[in-house]
GUGUVEX-643042 format. One record per residue (C-alpha): x, y, z. Coordinates in steps of 0.05 Angstrom, whole numbers, plus 5000, padded with zeros to 4 digits. Example, Ala and Ser with C-alpha at 12.3 -4.5 7.8 and 13.67 -1.06 7.14 Angstrom:
BEGIN
524649105156 527349795143 
END
This chain:
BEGIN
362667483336 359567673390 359568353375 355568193314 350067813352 349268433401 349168943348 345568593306 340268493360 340169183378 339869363314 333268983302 330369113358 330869833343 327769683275 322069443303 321970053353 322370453288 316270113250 311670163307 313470853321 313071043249 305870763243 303671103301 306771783271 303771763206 296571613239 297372193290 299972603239 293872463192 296872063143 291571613133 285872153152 282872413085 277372863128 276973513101 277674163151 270774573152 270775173123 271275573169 276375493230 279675753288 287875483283 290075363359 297075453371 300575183442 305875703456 307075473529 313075073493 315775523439 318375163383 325274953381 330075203321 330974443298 326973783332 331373263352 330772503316 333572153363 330971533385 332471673461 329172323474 322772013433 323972623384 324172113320 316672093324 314272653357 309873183315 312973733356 314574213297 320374723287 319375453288 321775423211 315875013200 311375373260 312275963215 312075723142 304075363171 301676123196 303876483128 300775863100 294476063147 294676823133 293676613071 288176123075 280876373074 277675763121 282276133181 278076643207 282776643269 288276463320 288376273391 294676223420 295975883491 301676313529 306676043578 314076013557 317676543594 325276403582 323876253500 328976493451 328177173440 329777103364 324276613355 319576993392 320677563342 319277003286 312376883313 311977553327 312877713255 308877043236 302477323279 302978153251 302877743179 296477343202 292777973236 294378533172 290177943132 283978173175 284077513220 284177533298 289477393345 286877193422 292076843473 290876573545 295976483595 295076213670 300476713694 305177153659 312477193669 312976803743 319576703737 320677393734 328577313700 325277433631 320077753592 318577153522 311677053545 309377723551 314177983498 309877383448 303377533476 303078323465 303678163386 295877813397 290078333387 287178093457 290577843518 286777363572 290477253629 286776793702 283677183755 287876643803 294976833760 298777393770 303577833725 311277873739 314478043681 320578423706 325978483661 331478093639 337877853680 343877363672 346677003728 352776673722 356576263773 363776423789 367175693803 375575903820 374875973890 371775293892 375575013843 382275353880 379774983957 378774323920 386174313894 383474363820 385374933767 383975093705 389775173647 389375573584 386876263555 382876643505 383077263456 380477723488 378878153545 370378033526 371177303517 367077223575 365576443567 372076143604 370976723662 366576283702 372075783715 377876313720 375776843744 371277013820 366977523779 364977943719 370878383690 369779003677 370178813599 365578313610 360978683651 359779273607 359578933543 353378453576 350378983607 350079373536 347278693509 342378733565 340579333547 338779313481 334078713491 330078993549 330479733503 327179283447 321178983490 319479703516 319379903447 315779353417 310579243471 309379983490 306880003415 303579403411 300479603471 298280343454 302380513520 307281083539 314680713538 315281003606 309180763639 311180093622 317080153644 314280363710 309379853712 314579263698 318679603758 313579463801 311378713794 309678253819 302478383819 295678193815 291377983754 286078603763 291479043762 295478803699 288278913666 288179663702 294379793670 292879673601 297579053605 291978563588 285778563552 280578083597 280977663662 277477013656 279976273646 281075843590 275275683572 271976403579 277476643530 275376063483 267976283471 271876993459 274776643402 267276223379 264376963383 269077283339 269376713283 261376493293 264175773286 266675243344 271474933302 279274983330 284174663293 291474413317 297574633283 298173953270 291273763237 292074353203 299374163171 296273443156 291073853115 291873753040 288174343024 291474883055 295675323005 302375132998 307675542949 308975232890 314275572846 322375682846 325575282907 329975582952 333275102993 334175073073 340674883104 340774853179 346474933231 344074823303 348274833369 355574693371 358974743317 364674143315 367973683256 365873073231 359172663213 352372503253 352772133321 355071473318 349871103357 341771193342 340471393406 344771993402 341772703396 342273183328 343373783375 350273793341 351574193282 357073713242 360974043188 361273473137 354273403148 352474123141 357774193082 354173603044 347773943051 350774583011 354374182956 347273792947 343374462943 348774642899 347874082850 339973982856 337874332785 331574702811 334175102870 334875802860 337975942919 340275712990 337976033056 342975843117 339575783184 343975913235 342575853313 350075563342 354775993404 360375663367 364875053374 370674873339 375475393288 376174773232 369574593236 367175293234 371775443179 369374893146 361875063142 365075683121 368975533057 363475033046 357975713032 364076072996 363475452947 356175512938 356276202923 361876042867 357875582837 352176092823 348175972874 346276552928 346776442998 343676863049 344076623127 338376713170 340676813249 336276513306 337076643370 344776503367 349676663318 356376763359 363776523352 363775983305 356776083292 358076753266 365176543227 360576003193 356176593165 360877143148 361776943071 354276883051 351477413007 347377723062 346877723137 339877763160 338977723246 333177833286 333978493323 334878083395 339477563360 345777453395 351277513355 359177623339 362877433397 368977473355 375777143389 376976493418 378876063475 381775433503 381575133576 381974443609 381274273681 388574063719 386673723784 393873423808 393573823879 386873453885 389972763870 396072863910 391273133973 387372513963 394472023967 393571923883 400271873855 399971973777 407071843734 407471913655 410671523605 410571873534 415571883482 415372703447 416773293487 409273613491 405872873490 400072923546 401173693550 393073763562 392373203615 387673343676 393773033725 399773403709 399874103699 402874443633 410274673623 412975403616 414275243542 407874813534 403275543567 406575913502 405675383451 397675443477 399076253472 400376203397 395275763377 389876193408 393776863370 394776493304 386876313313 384976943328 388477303281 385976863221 378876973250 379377713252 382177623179 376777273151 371277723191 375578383158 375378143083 368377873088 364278533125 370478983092 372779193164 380079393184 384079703232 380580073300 373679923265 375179173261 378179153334 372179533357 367179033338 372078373356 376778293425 371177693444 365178253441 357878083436 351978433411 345278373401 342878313328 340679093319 347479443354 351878833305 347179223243 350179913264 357079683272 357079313201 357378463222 350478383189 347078733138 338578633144 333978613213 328378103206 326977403197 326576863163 321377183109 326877743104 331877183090 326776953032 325777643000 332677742992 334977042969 328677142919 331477792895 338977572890 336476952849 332477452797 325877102807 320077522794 316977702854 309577522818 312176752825 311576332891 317776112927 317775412957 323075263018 325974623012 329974333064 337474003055 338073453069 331073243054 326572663100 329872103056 336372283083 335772363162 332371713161 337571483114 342371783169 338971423233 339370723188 346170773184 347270903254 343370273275 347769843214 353370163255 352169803323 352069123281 358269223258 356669483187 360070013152 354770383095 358970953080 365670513067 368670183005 366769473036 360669153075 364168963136 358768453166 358867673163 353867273122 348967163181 347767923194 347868043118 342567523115 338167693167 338168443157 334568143084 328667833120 327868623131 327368763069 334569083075 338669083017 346569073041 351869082985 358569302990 359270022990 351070042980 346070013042 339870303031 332670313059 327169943040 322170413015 318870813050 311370923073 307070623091 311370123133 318869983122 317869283100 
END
């Protein structure tokens, strides 16, 4: 009973958390704002925090009512924009250096689609590239028509690197090692526990990934920048320095601060008016498409079985494969979507769960609807096995992608217990029972059993990657082993079939649907609002002891009771909101 009180405490509490927050979201948001934009506006995008690929709703990170957007949404507003004749321009604050590169390329693409409609681009950044491991700032600011950088900031955009640490030797002193394997010789993940540096595998194939990024960014920026590839590449060799220099090489436009770079903008659109991305989305007015649906299914971070977190305060940085496969079947089932665009930005996680997501877009696409996937800035391991049966494979050209094998470690740390006078003993009844315990290392026999399972998974990935991108033999080993590429060098070796973005993802889910390209396309996402509050309710009925999704309410009379003071209907097998806005009850 006790239980019950607790929960059921927490559980209100957190309701009230909920309703306050939610009033102050849909004020800040503009819900209850009917003041019409002027007609004739400057939209100000903050870019010092590049959005992330999904926003959190948990209640402990404060993401449930924050109006931080996504950069599906970030993008869908500026097409929106492009589009809308009171946007006369864009000023962009700069100051994100280690941003996806993926995304990056989305805005990228976003901003070249705002500029070809005749509208102005100008970004400001206090510094550029300071932390001189990475070039996302820069890389997003050369896609702006002008560049302001402070006098007081310098410019240090140097290149790209990857540092990883190398843990056995510590690991060895303090008497702890590290037990299992992986398939194969590029499956670099598990090398940081067993091995004192990069491979040679694992050195080559990163330094080819490497490569290809930085190769990109010359590319991209020595155009965007009207400059000779090789006198950027000079220049970037030669950082850090100064702010007048930067503008002597051609690297940025003016020096002056924020607010210098601000009247830039009031010249340019003869109006003082700049807008937030967030006014502007709270803006009834601004065009929206309105046609055939094409729905958006999302899989973000690791990739493992099972539902949503248990608890409300737990994060949604988890891609769950029930929860992702329910998403599909509903797209599948709702009668005016056309098609379903997968958004995938995961380094992997589990085979079943993978597998899972997997069969789960083969079923879609049997049922007549198209699927295309859409890569972020990740789509590797499991991430990419969830993709491979969609109709089309669309990555950014810096994606990170394939990573094709598998592994399996856990941590052994007996020598540490018995140097510390710990004395562990077993009781089990089965010969492999405990086999992955942290105290007692693994048999002879127990080592192979783990050998097999990592071969039999392997082998079924590599089978399933084969049939699906029609690869065999040398050419299927070539691209697999554990191997990682970036999204343009997995295009020439046949794991994905377009370059671009999420647009690209669009045109071709338009086009495999057969709808006319004279009619609008509206993204919708799966699951919708409804259901991700639906899903955070449930957790909170959870901590009181209630189960929603089971074939009985299991909750005594007094939470059953209170909960309808809330305005909480709870019937067995049936717990649903109160409707929603304005207030929950």
């Amino acid at each position: 009973m006790w239980r019950f009180i607790v929960g059921l405490l927490a559980t209100v509490g957190a309701l009230v958390l909920i309703a306050i927050g939610g009033v102050i979201a849909l004020v800040s948001s503009g819900t209850f704002s009917s003041k019409p934009l002027p007609q004739s506006i400057v939209l100000s995008l903050d870019l010092r925090d590049v959005p992330p690929e999904t926003v959190s709703g948990d209640l402990w990170s404060g993401g449930l009512f924050s109006d931080k957007r996504d950069i599906v949404e970030t993008v869908q507003l500026l097409r929106q924009a492009a589009d809308d004749p009171r946007v006369v321009g864009l000023f962009v604050d700069i100051g994100d250096e280690r941003a996806g590169l993926a995304r990056v390329q989305e805005l990228r693409q976003a901003i070249a689609h705002l500029r070809s409609k005749g509208k102005f681009a100008i970004g400001f950044a206090e510094s550029l590239g300071s932390g001189g491991a990475h070039f996302a700032d820069y890389y997003l600011a050369a896609a702006l028509d002008q560049i302001w950088l402070q006098p007081s900031g310098g410019f240090a955009v140097a290149g790209i690197a990857i540092e990883t640490p190398f843990l056995k030797t510590g690991l060895d002193r303090l008497g702890i090692q590290i037990e299992g394997g992986k398939r194969f010789e590029y499956k670099s993940a598990p090398d940081s526990f067993r091995e004192t540096g990069y491979t040679g595998p694992a050195r080559e194939n990163l330094q080819k990934l490497l490569d290809s990024l930085f190769g990109q960014f010359i590319a991209d920026v020595a155009r965007d920048r009207r400059l000779e590839p090789e006198k950027l590449r000079r220049a970037i060799d030669s950082v850090p320095f100064e702010a007048d220099q930067a503008q002597r090489e051609g690297l940025v436009d003016k020096l002056g601060y924020r607010d210098d770079a601000l009247n830039e903008a009031w010249r340019r659109a003869k109006t003082r008016e700049l807008v937030t991305l967030s006014d502007y989305a709270a803006d009834d007015a601004r065009p929206r498409p309105r046609g055939e649906v094409v729905a958006l299914v999302q899989v973000s971070g690791p990739i493992v079985s099972g539902g949503g977190p248990s608890g409300p305060l737990d994060s949604d940085s988890m891609a769950q494969a029930d929860d992702v496969t329910d998403a599909l079947d509903k797209a599948v089932k709702a009668k005016g979507v056309r098609a379903i665009v997968l958004r995938v930005d995961s380094p992997g996680g589990t085979y079943p769960a993978a597998d899972a997501i997997a069969n789960g877009v083969a079923r879609a696409r049997n049922a007549g609807k198209p699927v295309i996937v859409s890569m972020s800035d990740v789509a590797a391991s499991g991430g990419y096995l969830a993709a491979i049966k969609a109709d089309a494979i669309v990555a950014q050209p810096t994606t990170i992608t394939a990573s094709i094998g598998v592994f399996g470690i856990w941590p052994v740390a007996s020598e540490l217990l018995t140097s510390l006078g710990v004395r562990v003993e077993r009781l089990a009844v089965g010969t492999n029972a405990g086999m992955y315990s942290p105290f007692q290392p693994p048999t002879a026999a127990q080592r192979a059993a783990v050998a097999r399972e990592l071969d039999h998974i392997y082998a079924a990935f590599t089978r399933q990657v084969g049939e699906a991108r029609k690869l065999e033999g040398a050419r299927l080993d070539s691209v697999a082993r554990g191997r990682v590429f970036s999204g343009v060098d997995a295009k020439s070796v046949g794991l994905v079939d377009e370059l671009g973005g999420l647009q690209r993802a669009l045109d071709i889910a338009r086009a495999k649907a057969g709808i006319d390209e004279s009619i609008q396309v509206e993204l919708r996402r799966f699951p919708g609002e409804e259901d991700r509050w639906q899903r955070i309710f449930d957790r909170l009925l959870h901590l009181s002891g209630i189960d929603a999704k089971g074939p009985a309410l299991h909750a005594p009379r007094e939470v059953r009771e209170t909960l309808a003071r809330f305005g909480v209907v709870a019937r067995p097998g049936n717990v649903r909101l109160p409707p929603l806005p304005p207030l929950w009850w």
